[in-house]
Every structure is written in C-alpha cells, then in structure tokens.
N, C-alpha and C positions, 0 to 999 in steps of 0.2 A: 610483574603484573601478569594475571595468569589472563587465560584464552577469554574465559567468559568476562573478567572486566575489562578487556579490550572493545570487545563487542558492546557491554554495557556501553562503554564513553564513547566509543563512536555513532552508535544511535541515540544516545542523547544529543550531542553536538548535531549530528543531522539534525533531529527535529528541533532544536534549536535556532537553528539556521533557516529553517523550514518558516519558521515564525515569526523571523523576523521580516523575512520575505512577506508575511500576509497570506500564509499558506500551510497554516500549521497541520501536522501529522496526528490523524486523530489512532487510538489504540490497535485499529485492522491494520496500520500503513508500520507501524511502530512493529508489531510483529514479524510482518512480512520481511523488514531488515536484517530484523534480528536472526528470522531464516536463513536468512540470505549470508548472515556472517557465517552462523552454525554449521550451516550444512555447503560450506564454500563454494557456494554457485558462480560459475565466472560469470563477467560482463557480460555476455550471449544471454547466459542462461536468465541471469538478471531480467533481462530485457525482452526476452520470451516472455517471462512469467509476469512482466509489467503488462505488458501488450494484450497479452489473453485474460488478465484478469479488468480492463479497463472496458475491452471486448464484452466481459461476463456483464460488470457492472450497466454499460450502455443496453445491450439488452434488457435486463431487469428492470431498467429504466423506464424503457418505452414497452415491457409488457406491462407495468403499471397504470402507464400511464393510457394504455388502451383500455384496461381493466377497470379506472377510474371514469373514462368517458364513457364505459357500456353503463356502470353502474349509474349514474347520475340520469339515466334516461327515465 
C-alpha cells in the first residue's frame, strides 16, 4: 500500500468515526488531515495548527457577528 492510500484510509476512517460521534468532518477539516499525513506534522505541530486555526475561526465569528448587528441598525 503506497503513502498516499494510507493517508486516503486513515482520513476516511477518521471521518468516519467523526460521524458516528455526531460530528461529522466537513471538506476544510478533511483537508487539513490529509495535511497533516502529507506533509508529517508531529502531534505538536498538529496541535498548534488546530489551536490557531479554531483561534482564526472564533474571530471570524464574532467579526460577523458584530458586522451583522451594525448592519441591521
């Protein structure tokens, strides 16, 4: 089994797993793994890049969500 179907079958089994939990992995999260196999990020690294991009996300969030309360004025 070569490198790239390893990677395939283990991020398919993650988001399968993902879904049975009630938390399914939509196509951005799906990527991000498949990064994560490709370009061998250890657990650190992993976890850095979770951390700041949930950071990015939360922001985006609440600049929205201020952006929607100005507009509605």
């Amino acid at each position: 089994m070569s490198d790239k179907d390893t990677i395939c079958k283990r991020t398919l089994e993650a988001a399968h797993l993902q879904m049975i939990e009630g938390n399914p992995l939509d196509a951005e999260d799906i990527a991000m793994f498949e990064m994560f196999d490709r370009e061998g990020f250890s657990t650190e690294e992993q976890l850095d890049y979770v951390r700041k991009d949930l950071t990015r996300r939360a922001r985006e969030k609440e600049e929205f969500a201020a952006f929607a309360a100005t507009s509605r004025r």
